[in-house]
C-alpha positions as CSV (number, residue, x, y, z in Angstrom):
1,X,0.0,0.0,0.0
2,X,1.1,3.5,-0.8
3,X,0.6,6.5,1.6
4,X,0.1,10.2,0.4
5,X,1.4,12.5,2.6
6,X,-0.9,15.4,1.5
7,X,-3.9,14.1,1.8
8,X,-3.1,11.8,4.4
9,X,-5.1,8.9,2.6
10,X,-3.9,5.1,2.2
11,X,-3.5,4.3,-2.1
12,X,-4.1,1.0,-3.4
13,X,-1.2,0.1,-6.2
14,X,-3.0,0.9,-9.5
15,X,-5.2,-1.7,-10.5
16,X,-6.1,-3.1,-7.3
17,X,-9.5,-2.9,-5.5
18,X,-11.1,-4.2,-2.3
19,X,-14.6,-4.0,-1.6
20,X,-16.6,-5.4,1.3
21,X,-18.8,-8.3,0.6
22,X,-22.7,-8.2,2.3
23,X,-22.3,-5.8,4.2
24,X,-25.4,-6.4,6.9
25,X,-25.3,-10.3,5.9
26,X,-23.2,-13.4,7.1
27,X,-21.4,-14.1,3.3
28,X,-18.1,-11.5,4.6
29,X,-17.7,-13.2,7.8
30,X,-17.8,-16.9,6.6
31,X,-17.3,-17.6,3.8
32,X,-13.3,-18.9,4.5
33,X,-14.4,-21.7,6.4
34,X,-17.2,-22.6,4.0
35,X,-14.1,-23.4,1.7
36,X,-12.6,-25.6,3.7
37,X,-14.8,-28.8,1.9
38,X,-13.6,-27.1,-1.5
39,X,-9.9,-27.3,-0.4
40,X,-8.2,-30.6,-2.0
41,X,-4.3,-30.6,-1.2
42,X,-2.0,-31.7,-3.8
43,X,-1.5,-35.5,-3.9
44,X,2.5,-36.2,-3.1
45,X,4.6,-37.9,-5.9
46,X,5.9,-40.9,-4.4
47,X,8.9,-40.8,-6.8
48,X,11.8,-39.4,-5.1
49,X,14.1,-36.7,-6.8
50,X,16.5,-34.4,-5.5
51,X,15.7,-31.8,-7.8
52,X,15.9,-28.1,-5.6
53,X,12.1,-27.4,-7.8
54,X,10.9,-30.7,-6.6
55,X,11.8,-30.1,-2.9
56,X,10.0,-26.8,-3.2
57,X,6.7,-28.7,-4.8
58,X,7.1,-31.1,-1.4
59,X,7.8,-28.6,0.8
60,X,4.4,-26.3,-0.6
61,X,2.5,-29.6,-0.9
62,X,3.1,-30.5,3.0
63,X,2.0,-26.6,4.4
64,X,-1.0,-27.3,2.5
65,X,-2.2,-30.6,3.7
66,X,-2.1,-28.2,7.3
67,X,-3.3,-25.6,5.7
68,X,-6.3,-24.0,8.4
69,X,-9.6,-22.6,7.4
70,X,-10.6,-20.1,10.0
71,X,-13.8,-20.4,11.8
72,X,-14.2,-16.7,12.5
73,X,-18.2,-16.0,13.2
74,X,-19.7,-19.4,11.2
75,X,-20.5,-21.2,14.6
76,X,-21.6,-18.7,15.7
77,X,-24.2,-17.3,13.8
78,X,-25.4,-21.3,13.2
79,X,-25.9,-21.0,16.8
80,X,-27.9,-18.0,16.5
81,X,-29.1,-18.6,13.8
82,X,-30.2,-22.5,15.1
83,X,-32.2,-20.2,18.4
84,X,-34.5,-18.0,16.3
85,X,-32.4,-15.2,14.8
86,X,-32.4,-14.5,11.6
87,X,-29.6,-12.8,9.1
88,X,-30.5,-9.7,7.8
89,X,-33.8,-9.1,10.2
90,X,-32.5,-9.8,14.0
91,X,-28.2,-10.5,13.2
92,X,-26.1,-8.7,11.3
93,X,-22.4,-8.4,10.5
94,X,-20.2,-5.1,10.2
95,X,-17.7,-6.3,8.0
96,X,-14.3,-3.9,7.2
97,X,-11.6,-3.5,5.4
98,X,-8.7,-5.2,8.0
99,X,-5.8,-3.6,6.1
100,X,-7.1,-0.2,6.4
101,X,-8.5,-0.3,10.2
102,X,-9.5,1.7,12.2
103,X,-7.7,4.9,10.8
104,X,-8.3,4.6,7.2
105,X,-11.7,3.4,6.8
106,X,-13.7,6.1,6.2
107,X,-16.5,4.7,4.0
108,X,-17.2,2.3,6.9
109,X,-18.8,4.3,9.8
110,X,-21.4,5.5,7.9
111,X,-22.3,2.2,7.1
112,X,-22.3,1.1,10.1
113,X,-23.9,3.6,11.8
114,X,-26.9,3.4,9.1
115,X,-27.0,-0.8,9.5
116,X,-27.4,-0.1,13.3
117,X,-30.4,2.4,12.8
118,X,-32.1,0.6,10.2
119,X,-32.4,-2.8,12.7
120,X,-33.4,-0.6,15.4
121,X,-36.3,0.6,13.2
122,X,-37.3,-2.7,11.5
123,X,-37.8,-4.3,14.7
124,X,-40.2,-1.9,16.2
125,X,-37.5,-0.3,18.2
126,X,-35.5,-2.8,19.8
127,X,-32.4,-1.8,20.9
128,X,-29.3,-3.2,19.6
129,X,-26.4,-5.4,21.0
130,X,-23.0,-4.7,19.4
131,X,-20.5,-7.9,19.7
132,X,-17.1,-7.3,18.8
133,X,-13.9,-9.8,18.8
134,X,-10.4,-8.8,18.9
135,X,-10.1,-5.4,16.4
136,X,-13.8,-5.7,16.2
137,X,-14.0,-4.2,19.8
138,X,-11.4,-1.6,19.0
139,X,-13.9,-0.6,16.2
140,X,-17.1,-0.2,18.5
141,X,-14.7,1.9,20.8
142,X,-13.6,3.9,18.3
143,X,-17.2,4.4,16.7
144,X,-18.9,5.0,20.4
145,X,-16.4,7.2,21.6
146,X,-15.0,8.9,18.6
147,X,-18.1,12.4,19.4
148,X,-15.5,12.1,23.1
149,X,-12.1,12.2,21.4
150,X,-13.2,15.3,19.2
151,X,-14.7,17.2,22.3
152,X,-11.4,16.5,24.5
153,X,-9.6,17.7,21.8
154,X,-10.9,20.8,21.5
155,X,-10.6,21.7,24.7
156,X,-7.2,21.7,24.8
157,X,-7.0,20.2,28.5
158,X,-5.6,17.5,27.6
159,X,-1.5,17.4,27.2
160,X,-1.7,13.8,25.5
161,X,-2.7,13.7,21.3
162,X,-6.3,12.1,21.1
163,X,-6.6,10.2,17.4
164,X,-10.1,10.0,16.5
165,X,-10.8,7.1,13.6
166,X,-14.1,9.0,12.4
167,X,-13.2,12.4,10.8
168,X,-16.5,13.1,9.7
169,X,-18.4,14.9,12.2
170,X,-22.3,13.6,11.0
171,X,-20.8,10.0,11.3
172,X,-20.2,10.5,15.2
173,X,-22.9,10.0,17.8
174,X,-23.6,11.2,21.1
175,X,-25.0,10.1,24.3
176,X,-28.7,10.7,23.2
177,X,-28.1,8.6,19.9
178,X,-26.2,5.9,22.2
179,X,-29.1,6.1,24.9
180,X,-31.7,5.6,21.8
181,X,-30.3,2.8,19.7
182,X,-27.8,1.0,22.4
183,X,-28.4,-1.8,24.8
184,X,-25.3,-2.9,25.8
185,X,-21.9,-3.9,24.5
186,X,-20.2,-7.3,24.3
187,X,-16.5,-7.3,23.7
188,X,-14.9,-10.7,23.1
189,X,-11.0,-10.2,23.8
190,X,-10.6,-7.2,23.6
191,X,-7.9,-5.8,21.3
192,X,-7.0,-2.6,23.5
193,X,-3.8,-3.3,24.0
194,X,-2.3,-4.7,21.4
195,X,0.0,-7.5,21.1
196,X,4.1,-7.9,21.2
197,X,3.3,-10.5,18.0
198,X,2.8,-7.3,15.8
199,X,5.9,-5.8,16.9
200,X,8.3,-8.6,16.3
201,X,6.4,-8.9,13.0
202,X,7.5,-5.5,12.5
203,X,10.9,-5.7,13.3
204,X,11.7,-8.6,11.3
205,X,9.4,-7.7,8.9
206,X,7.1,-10.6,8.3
207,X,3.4,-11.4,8.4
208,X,2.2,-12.3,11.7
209,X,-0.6,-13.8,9.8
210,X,2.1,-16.2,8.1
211,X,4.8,-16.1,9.5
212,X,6.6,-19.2,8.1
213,X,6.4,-16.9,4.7
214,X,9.5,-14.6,4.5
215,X,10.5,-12.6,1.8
216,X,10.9,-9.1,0.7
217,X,7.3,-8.9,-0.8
218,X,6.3,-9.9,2.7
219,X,8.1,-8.0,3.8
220,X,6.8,-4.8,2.1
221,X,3.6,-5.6,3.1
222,X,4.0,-6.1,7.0
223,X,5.3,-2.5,7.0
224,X,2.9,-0.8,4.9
225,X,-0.3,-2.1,6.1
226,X,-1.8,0.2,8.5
227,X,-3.9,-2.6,9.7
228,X,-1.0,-4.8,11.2
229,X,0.5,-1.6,12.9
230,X,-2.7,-0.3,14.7
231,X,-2.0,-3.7,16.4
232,X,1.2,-3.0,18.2
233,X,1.2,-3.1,22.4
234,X,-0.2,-0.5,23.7
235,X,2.0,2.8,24.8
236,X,0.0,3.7,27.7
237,X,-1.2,0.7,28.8
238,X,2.4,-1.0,28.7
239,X,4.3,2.2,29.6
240,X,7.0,1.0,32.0
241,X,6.6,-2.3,30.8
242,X,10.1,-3.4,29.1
243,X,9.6,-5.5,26.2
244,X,12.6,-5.7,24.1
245,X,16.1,-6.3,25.1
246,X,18.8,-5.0,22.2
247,X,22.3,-7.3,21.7
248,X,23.7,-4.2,24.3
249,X,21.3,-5.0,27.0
250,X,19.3,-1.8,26.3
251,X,15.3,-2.4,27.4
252,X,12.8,-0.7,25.2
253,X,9.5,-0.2,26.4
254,X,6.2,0.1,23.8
255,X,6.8,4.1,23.4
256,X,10.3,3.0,22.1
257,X,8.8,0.4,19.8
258,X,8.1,3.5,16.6
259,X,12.3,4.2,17.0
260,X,12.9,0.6,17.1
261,X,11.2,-0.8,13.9
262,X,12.7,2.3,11.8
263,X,16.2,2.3,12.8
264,X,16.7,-1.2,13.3
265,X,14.0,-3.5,10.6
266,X,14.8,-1.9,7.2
267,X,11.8,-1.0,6.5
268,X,11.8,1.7,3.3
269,X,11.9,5.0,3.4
270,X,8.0,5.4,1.9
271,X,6.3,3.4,4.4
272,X,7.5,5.4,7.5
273,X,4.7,8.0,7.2
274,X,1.9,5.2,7.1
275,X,3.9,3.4,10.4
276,X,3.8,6.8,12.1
277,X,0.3,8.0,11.4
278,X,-1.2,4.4,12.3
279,X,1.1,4.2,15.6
280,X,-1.0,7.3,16.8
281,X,-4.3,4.6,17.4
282,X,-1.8,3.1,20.1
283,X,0.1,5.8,21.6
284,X,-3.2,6.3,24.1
285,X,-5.2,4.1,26.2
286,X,-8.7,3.5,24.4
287,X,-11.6,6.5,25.6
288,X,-14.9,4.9,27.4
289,X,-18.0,4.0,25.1
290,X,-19.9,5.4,27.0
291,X,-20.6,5.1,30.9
292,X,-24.3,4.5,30.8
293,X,-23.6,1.7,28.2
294,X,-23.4,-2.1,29.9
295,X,-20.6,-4.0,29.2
296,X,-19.8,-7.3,28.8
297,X,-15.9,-8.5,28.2
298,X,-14.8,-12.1,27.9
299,X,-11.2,-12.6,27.9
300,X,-8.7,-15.6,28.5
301,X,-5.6,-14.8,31.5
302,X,-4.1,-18.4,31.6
303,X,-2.4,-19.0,28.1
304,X,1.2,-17.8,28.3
305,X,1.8,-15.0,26.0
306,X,4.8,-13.7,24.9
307,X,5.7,-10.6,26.7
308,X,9.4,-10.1,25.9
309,X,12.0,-10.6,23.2
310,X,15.7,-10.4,23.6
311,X,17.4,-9.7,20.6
312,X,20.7,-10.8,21.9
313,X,22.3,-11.4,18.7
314,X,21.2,-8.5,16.9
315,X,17.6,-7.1,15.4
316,X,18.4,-9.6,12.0
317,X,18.3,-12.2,14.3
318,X,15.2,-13.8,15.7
319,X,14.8,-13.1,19.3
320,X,14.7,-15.2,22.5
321,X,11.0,-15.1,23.4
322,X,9.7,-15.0,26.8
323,X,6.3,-16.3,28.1
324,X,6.2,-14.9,31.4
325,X,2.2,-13.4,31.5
326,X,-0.8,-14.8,30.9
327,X,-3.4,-13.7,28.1
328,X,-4.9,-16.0,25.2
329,X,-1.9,-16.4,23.1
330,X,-1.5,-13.3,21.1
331,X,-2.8,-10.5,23.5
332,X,-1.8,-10.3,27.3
333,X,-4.8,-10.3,29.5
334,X,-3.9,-6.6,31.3
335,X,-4.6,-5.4,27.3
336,X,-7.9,-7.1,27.2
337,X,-8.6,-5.9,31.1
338,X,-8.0,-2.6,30.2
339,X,-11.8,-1.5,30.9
340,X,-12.6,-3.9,33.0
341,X,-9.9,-2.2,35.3
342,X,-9.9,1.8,34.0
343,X,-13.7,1.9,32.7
344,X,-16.2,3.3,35.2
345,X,-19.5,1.0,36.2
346,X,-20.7,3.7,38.7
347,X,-24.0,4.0,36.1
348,X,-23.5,0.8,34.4
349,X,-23.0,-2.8,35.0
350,X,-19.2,-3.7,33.9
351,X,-18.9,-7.5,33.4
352,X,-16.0,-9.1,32.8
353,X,-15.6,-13.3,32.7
354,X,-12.6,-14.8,32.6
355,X,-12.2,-18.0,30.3
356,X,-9.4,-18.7,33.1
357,X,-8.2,-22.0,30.8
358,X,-5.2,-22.9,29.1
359,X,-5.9,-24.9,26.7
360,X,-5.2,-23.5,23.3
361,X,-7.4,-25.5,21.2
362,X,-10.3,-23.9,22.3
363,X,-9.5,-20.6,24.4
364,X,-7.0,-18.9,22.5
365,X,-7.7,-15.7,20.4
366,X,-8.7,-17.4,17.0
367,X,-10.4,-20.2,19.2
368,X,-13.3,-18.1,21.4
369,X,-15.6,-17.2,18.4
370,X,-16.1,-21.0,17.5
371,X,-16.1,-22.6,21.4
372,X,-19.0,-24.3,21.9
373,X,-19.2,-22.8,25.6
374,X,-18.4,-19.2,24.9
375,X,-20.6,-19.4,22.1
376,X,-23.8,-20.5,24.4
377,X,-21.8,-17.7,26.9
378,X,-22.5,-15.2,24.7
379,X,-26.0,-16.0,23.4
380,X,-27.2,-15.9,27.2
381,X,-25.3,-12.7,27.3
382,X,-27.8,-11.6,24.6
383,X,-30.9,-13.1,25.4
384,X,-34.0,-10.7,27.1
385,X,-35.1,-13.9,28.9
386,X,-35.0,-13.8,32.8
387,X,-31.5,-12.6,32.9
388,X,-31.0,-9.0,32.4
389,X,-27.6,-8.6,33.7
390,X,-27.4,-5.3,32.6
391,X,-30.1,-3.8,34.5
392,X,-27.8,-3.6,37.4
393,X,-24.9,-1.1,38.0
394,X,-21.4,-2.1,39.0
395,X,-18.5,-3.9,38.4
396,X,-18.7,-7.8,38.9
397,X,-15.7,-10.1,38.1
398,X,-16.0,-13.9,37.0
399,X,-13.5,-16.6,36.6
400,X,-14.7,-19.5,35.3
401,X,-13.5,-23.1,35.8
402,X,-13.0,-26.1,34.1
403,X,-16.8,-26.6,33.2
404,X,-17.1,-23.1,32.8
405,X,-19.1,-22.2,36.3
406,X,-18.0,-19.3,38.4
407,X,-15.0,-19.7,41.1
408,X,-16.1,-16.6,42.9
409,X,-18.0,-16.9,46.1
410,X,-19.0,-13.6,45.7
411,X,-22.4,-13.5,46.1
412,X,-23.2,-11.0,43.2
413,X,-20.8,-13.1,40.9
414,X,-22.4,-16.1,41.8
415,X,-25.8,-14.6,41.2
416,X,-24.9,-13.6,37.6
417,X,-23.7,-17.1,36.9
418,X,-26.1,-18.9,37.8
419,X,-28.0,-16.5,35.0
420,X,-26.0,-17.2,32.6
């Protein structure tokens, strides 16, 4: 991708185009694990040969036979879809452009803001329930708080730089629109504070999406994707936090990470303005959505997730990786915390469950969306039925344990789990 510096506006290399599929519909959100029959790998030649092409044909052939569809949202909306809701009438989907998010996709917000009003009217004024995963969450934030960012920033009380993704003042809300057309918020981990992945992947520039694929088309595109950098650890969240560890024994810290990447991963000279301008997303701690809007966060603490690399022999080398917090794999659980702990429930209920299992097969990032049990989590989490968790006010935590019941003999917790 090319940046232009005087419009400040992310270019497509001519002849390229991306459009979102169905927008509203389920087609954008599933339709990579509804390939996953089509796929046929390559059947292996059983004749040997020594050939360097023929290696390269074995080698491609056996990544393939592991190639991974991803689930995404596909058992999830069969679950939804299998209790009475209906696509297009009762559950939607926001798709967006990934590369671009959240500071370059301008055609989305009035999209979504539109798909949001239009279900609220063709169900006779039933408020909504927006349900975000990983960046998905980082978009709501940005969306609900964006009419926040641009009144703090005009009142110049603030000595920190507030980036707001909506530029467009008509596509911001306020609390009466919230208040209107809101229920309550679900995040499902929480992508708030980023993860260390995106900044190794930065570094070294390759794909954190592949990474077994290195080369220098990869990576021009891990350092010119705005999408991959608004993912970096957060620079308020983890400010103290050291993180990487140069061959001289010099900690850097998430702050340091913009220095870092351009003096040290050879990444060209025309990408540096699209690495700065995307960094801004992360250089503050995500604004409130709202504090009259109930939340709901699911998050996993007990994967280890790497927190620190030690480039000991030099930023072209890869690193020694350390493991020593918990999280779900790719982000640390204080990122996904971050509202549960800074977020205030003084008007609103704040609920935040804790997977608490470390098992990666089913509770890692990529793993919530299609767990069975977070699945029927998060449909209870929706339902009107009986439970109405957030009618109350406050902020309840919930650790779950190996059957997914609460730990907490809280009584409140304990209430709200027996709910859901």
């Amino acid at each position: 991708m090319r940046f232009d510096n005087e419009t400040q506006t992310i270019l497509n290399f001519p002849g390229v185009r991306f459009d979102v599929h169905d927008f509203g519909g389920k087609n954008s959100v599933d339709y990579i694990i509804r390939n996953q029959g089509k796929y046929q790998p390559d059947i292996m030649h059983t004749q040997t040969s020594s050939g360097l092409f023929s290696r390269i044909k074995q080698t491609l052939t056996k990544i393939k036979r592991k190639m991974v569809f991803f689930d995404q949202f596909h058992s999830l909306f069969t679950y939804f879809e299998q209790h009475n809701y209906s696509i297009g009438k009762t559950l939607f989907s926001a798709p967006y452009d990934w590369r671009l998010a959240p500071l370059f996709i301008d055609n989305f917000w009035p999209n979504f803001k539109h798909l949001i009003e239009t279900a609220y009217e063709q169900s006779n004024g039933t408020k909504i329930t927006l349900i975000g995963h990983s960046m998905g969450c980082l978009m709501i934030q940005q969306f609900l708080s964006a009419k926040d960012q641009m009144s703090m920033k005009s009142s110049n009380n603030l000595n920190r730089k507030l980036i707001s993704s909506i530029k467009t003042e008509k596509d911001m809300v306020d609390d009466n629109w919230k208040n209107k057309y809101i229920e309550k918020v679900i995040f499902i981990a929480p992508n708030f504070g980023g993860s260390l992945i995106i900044d190794e992947g930065l570094i070294q520039r390759f794909s954190p999406l592949v990474p077994f694929l290195r080369n220098s088309y990869i990576a021009g595109m891990a350092t010119s994707v705005p999408g991959i950098h608004s993912n970096t650890l957060n620079m308020e969240i983890f400010n103290d936090l050291p993180i990487v560890r140069d061959k001289n024994g010099i900690n850097y810290t998430a702050k340091d990470m913009f220095d870092v990447i351009v003096n040290n991963s050879g990444i060209r000279k025309q990408d540096i303005p699209i690495l700065d301008r995307s960094f801004d997303i992360m250089r503050n701690a995500p604004l409130d959505i709202g504090q009259n809007i109930p939340l709901a966060i699911i998050y996993n603490s007990r994967i280890p997730t790497l927190s620190f690399l030690d480039y000991k022999n030099g930023f072209d080398k890869s690193p020694v990786k350390y493991f020593d917090l918990g999280g779900d794999g790719s982000l640390l659980a204080k990122g996904t915390r971050y509202a549960c702990d800074s977020w205030s429930s003084e008007n609103r209920t704040v609920l935040c469950i804790d997977l608490n299992k470390s098992d990666k097969r089913s509770c890692d990032h990529t793993k919530m969306t299609s767990n069975r049990k977070v699945i029927e989590l998060l449909y209870n989490l929706t339902k009107n039925e009986n439970n109405k968790w957030w009618k109350t006010k406050g902020k309840v935590d919930i650790a779950l344990d190996e059957n997914y019941n609460s730990l907490q003999p809280n009584e409140k917790s304990n209430d709200l789990s027996r709910e859901l």
